[in-house]
TIVO-2410 file (N, C-alpha, C; in nm, 3 decimals):
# residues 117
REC num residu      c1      c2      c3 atome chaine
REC   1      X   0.085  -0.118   0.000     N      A
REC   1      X   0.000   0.000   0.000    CA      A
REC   1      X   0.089   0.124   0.000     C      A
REC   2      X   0.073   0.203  -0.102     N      A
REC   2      X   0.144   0.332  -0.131    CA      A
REC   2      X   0.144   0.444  -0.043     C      A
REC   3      X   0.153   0.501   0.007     N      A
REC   3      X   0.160   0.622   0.107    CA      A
REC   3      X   0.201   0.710   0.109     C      A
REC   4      X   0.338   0.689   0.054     N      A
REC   4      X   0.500   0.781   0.117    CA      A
REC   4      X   0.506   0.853  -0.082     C      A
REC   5      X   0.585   0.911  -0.035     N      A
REC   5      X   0.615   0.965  -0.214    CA      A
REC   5      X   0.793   0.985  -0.171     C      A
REC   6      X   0.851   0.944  -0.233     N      A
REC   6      X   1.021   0.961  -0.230    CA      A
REC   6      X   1.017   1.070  -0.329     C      A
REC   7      X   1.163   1.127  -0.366     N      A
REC   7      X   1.214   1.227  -0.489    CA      A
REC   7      X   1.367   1.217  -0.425     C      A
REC   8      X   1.476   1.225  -0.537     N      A
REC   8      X   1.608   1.281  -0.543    CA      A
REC   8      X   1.614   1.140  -0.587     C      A
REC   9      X   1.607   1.037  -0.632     N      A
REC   9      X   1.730   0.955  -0.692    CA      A
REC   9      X   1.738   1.023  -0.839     C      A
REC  10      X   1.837   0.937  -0.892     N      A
REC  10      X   1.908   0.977  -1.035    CA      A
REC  10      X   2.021   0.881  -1.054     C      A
REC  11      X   2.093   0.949  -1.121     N      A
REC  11      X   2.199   0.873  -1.182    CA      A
REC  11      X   2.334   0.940  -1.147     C      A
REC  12      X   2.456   0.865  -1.053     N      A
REC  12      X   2.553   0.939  -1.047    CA      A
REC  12      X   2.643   0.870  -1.079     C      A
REC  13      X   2.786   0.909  -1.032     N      A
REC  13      X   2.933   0.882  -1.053    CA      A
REC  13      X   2.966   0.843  -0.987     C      A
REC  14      X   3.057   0.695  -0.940     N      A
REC  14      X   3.093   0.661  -0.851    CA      A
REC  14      X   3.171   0.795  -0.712     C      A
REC  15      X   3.154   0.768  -0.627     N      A
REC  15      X   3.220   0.839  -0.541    CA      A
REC  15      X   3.078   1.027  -0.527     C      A
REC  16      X   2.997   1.006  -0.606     N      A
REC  16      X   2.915   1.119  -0.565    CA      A
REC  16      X   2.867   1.111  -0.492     C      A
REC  17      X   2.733   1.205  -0.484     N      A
REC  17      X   2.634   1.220  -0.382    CA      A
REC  17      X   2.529   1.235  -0.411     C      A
REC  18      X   2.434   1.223  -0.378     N      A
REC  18      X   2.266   1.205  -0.389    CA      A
REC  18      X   2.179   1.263  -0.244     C      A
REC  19      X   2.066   1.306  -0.228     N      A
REC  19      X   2.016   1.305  -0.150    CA      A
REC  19      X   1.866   1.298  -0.160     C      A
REC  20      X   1.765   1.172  -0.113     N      A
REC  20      X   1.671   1.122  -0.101    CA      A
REC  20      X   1.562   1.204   0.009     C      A
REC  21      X   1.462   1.240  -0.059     N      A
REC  21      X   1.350   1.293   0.041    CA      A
REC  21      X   1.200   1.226   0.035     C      A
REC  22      X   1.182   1.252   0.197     N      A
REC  22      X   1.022   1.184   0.144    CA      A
REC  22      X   0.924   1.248   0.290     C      A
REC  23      X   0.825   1.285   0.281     N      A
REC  23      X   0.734   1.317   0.358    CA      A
REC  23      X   0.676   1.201   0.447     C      A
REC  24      X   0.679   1.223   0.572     N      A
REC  24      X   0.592   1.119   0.670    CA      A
REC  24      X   0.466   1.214   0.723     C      A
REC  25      X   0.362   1.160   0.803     N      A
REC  25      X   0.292   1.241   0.876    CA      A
REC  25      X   0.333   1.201   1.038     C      A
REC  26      X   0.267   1.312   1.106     N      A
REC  26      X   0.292   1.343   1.238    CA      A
REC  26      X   0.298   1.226   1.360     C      A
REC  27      X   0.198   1.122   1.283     N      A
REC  27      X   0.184   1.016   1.365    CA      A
REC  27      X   0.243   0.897   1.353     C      A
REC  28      X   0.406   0.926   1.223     N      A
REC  28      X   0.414   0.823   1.241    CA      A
REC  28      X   0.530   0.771   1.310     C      A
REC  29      X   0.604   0.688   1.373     N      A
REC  29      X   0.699   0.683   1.521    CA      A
REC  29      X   0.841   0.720   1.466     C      A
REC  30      X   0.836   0.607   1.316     N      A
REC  30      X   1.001   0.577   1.277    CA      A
REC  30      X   0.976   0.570   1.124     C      A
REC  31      X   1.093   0.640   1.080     N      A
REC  31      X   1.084   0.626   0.932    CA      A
REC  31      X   1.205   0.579   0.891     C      A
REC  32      X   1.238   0.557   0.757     N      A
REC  32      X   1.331   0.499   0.720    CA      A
REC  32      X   1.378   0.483   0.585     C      A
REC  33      X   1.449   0.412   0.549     N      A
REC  33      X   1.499   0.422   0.408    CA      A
REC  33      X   1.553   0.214   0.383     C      A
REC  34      X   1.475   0.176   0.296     N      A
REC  34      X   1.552   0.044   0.268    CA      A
REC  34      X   1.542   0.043   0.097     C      A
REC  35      X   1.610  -0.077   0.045     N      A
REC  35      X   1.640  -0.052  -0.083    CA      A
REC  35      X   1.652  -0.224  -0.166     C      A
REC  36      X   1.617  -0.251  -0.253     N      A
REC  36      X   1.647  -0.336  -0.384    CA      A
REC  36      X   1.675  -0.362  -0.443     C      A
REC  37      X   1.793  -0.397  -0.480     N      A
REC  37      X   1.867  -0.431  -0.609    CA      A
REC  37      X   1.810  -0.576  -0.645     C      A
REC  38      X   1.807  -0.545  -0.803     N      A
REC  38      X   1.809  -0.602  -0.928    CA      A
REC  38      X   1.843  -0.785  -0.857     C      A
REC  39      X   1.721  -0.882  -0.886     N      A
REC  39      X   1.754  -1.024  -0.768    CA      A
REC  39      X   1.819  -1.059  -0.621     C      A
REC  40      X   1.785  -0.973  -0.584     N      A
REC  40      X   1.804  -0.906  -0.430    CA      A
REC  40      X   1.658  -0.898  -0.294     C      A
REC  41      X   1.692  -0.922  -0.196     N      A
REC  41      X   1.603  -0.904  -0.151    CA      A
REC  41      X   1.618  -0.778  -0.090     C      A
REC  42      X   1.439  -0.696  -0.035     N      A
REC  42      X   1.484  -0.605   0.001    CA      A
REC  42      X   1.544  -0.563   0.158     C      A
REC  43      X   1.611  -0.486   0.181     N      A
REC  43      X   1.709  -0.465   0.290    CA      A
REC  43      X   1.700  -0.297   0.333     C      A
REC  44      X   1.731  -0.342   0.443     N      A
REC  44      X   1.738  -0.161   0.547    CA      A
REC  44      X   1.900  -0.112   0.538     C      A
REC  45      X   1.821   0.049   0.479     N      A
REC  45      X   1.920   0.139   0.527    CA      A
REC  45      X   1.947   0.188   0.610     C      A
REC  46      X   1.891   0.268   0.647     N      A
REC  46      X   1.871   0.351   0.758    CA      A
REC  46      X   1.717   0.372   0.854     C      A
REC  47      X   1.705   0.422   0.926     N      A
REC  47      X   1.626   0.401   1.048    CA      A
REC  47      X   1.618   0.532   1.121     C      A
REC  48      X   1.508   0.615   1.148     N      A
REC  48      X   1.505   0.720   1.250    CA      A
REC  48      X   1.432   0.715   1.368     C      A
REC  49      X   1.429   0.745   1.449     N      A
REC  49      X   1.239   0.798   1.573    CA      A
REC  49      X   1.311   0.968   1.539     C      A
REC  50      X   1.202   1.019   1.482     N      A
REC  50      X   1.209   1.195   1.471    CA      A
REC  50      X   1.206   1.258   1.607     C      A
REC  51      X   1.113   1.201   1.713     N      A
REC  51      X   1.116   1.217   1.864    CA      A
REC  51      X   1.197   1.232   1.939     C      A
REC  52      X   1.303   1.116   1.868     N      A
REC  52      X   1.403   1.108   1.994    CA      A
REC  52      X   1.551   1.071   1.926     C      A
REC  53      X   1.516   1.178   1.812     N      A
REC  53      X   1.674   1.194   1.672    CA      A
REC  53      X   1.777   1.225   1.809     C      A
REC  54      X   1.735   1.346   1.894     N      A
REC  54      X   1.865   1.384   2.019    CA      A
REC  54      X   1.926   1.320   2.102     C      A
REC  55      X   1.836   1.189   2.076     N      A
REC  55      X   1.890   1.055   2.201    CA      A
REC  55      X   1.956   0.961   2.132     C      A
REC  56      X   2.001   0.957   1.981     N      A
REC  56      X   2.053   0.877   1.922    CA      A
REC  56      X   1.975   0.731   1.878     C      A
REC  57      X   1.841   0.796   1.841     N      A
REC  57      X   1.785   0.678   1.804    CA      A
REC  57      X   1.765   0.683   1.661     C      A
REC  58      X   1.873   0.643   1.588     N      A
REC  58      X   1.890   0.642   1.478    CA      A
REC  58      X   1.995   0.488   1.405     C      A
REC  59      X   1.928   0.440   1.302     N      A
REC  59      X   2.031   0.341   1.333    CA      A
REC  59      X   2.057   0.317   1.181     C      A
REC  60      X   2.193   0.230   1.096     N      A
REC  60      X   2.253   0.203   1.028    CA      A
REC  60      X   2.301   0.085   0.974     C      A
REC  61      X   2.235   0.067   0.862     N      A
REC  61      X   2.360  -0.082   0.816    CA      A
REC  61      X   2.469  -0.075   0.759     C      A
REC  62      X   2.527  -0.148   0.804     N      A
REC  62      X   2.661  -0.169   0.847    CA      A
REC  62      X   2.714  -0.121   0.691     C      A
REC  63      X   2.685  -0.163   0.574     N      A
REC  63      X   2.718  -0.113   0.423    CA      A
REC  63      X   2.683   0.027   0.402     C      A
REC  64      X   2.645   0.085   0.460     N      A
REC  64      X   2.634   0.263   0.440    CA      A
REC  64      X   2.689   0.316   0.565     C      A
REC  65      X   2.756   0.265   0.685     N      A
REC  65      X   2.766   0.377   0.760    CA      A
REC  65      X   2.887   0.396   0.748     C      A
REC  66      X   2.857   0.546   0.808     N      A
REC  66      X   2.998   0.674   0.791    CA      A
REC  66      X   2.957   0.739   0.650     C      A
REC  67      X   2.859   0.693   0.548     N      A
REC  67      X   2.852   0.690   0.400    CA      A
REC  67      X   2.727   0.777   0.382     C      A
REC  68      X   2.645   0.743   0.410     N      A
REC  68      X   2.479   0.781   0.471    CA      A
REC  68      X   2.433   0.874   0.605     C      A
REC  69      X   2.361   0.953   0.580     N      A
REC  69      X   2.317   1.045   0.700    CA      A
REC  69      X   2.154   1.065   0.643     C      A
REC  70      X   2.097   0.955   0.798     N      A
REC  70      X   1.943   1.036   0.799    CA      A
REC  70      X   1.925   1.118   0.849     C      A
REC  71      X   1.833   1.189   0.838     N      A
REC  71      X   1.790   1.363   0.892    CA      A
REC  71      X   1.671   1.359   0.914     C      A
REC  72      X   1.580   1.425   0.940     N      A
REC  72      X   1.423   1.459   0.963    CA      A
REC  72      X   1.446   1.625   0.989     C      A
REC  73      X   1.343   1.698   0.877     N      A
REC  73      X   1.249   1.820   0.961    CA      A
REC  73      X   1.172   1.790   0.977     C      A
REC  74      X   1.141   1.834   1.100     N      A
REC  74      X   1.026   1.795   1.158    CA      A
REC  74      X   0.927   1.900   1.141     C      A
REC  75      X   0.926   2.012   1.128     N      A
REC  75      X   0.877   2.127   1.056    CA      A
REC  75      X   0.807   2.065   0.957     C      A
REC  76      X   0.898   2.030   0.827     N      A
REC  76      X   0.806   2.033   0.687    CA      A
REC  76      X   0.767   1.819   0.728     C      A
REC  77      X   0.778   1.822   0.837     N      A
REC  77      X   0.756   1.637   0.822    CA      A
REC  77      X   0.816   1.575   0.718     C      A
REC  78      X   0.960   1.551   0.682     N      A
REC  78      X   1.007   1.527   0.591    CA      A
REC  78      X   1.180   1.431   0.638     C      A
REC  79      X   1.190   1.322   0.578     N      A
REC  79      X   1.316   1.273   0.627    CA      A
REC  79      X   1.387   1.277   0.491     C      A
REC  80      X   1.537   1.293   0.532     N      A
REC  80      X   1.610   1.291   0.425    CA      A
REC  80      X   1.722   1.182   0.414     C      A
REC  81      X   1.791   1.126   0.289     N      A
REC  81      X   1.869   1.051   0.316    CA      A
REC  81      X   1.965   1.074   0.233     C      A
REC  82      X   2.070   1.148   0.314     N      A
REC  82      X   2.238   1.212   0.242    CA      A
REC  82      X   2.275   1.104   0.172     C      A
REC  83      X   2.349   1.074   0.079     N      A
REC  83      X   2.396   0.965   0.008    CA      A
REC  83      X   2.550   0.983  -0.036     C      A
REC  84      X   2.677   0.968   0.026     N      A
REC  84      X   2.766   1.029   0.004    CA      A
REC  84      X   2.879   0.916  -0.019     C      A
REC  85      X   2.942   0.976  -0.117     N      A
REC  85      X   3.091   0.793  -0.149    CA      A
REC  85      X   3.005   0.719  -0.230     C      A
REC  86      X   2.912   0.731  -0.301     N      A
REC  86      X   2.833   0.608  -0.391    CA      A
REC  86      X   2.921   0.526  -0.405     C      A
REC  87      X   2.895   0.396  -0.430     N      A
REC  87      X   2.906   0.293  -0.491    CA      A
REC  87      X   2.874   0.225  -0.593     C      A
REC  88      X   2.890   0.148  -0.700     N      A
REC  88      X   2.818   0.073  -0.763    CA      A
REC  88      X   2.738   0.006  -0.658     C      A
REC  89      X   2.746  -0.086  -0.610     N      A
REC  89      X   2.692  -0.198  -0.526    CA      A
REC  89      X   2.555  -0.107  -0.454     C      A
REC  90      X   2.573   0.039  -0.441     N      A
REC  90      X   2.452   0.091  -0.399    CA      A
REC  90      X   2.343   0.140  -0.478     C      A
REC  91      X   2.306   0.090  -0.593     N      A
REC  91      X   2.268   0.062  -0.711    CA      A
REC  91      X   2.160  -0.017  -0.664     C      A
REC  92      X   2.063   0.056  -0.657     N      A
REC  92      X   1.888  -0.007  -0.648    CA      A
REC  92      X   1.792   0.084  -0.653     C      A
REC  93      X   1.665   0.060  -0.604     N      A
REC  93      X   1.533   0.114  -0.616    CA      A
REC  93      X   1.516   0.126  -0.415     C      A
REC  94      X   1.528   0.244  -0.401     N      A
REC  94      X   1.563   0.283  -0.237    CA      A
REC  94      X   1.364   0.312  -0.222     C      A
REC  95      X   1.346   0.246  -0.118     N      A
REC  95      X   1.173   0.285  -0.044    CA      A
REC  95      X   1.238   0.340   0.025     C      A
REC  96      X   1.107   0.461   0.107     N      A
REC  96      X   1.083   0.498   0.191    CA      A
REC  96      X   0.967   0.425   0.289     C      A
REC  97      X   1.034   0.458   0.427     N      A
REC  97      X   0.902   0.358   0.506    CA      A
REC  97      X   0.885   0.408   0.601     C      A
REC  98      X   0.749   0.430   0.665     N      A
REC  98      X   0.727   0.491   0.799    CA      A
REC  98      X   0.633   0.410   0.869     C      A
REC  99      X   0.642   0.391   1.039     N      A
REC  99      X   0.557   0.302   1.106    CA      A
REC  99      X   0.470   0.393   1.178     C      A
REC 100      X   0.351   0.339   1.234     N      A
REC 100      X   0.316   0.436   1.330    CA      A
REC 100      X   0.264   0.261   1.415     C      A
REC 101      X   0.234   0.345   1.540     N      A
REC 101      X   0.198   0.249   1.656    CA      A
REC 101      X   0.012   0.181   1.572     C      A
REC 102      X  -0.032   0.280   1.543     N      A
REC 102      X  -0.189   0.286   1.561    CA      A
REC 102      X  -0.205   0.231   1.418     C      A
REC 103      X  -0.168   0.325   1.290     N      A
REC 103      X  -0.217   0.247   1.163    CA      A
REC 103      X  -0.090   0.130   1.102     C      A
REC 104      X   0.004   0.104   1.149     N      A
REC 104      X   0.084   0.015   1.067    CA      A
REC 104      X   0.187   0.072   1.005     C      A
REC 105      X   0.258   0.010   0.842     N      A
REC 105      X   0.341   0.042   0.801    CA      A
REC 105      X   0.312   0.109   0.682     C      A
REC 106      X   0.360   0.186   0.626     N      A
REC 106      X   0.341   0.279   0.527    CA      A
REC 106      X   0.460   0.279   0.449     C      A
REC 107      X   0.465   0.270   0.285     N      A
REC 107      X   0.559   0.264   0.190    CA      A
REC 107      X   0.537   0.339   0.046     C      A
REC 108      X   0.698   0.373  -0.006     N      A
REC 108      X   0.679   0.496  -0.110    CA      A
REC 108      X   0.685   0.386  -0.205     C      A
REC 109      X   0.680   0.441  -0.337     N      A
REC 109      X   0.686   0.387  -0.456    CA      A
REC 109      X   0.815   0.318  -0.484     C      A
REC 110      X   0.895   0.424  -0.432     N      A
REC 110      X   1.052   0.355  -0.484    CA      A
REC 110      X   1.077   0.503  -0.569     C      A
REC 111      X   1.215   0.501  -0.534     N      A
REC 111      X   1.290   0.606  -0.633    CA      A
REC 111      X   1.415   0.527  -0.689     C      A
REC 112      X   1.513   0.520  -0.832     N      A
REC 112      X   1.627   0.449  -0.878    CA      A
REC 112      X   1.706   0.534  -0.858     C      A
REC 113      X   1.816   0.428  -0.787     N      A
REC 113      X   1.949   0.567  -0.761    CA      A
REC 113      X   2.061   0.451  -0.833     C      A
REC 114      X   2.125   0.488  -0.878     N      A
REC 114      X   2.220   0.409  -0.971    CA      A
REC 114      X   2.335   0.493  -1.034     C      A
REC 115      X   2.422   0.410  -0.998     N      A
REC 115      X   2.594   0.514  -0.944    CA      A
REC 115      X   2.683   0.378  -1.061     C      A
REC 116      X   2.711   0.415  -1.116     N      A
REC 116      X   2.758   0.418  -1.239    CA      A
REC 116      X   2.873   0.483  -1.337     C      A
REC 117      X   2.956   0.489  -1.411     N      A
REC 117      X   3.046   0.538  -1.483    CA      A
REC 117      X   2.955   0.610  -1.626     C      A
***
């Protein structure tokens, strides 16, 4: 079930940068970023609570960190996902995902980010 709307993938150069946005609403706890490559299953990137970003509840797989930075305004309700050092290997169709306690899980369409020569 569709929900979320992503924007910013494209096409870069190894070693660029990208940055992924997507709108949540107010209620929902944790948002996030996971992704798909091409006969792959899909897998987590990154992980926020917008609530409690100051307490370090933010979390990382192990293949993007130091590489990747999630963000949230919480203002425009919006999380972002820095994309920095591309890789080939980071070459997929990145969701956005947000939970809430009360309605469940919520997912974007997918945006293609594909880092390339």
């Amino acid at each position: 079930q569709v929900q979320l709307k992503e924007s910013g993938g494209g096409l870069v150069q190894p070693g660029g940068s990208l940055r992924l946005s997507c709108g949540f609403a107010k209620d929902h706890y944790a948002v996030g970023w996971f992704r798909q490559a091409p006969g792959k299953d899909r897998e987590g990137v990154a992980c926020i609570v917008p609530s409690e970003a100051n307490l370090g509840s933010i979390w990382y797989s192990t293949s993007v960190q130091g590489r990747f930075d999630i963000s949230t305004d919480t203002d425009k309700n919006t999380v972002y996902l820095q994309m920095n050092n591309l890789k080939p290997e980071d070459t997929a169709v990145y969701y956005c995902h947000a939970f809430s306690a009360r309605t469940g899980n919520y997912w974007g369409q997918g945006t293609q980010v594909t880092v390339s020569l």
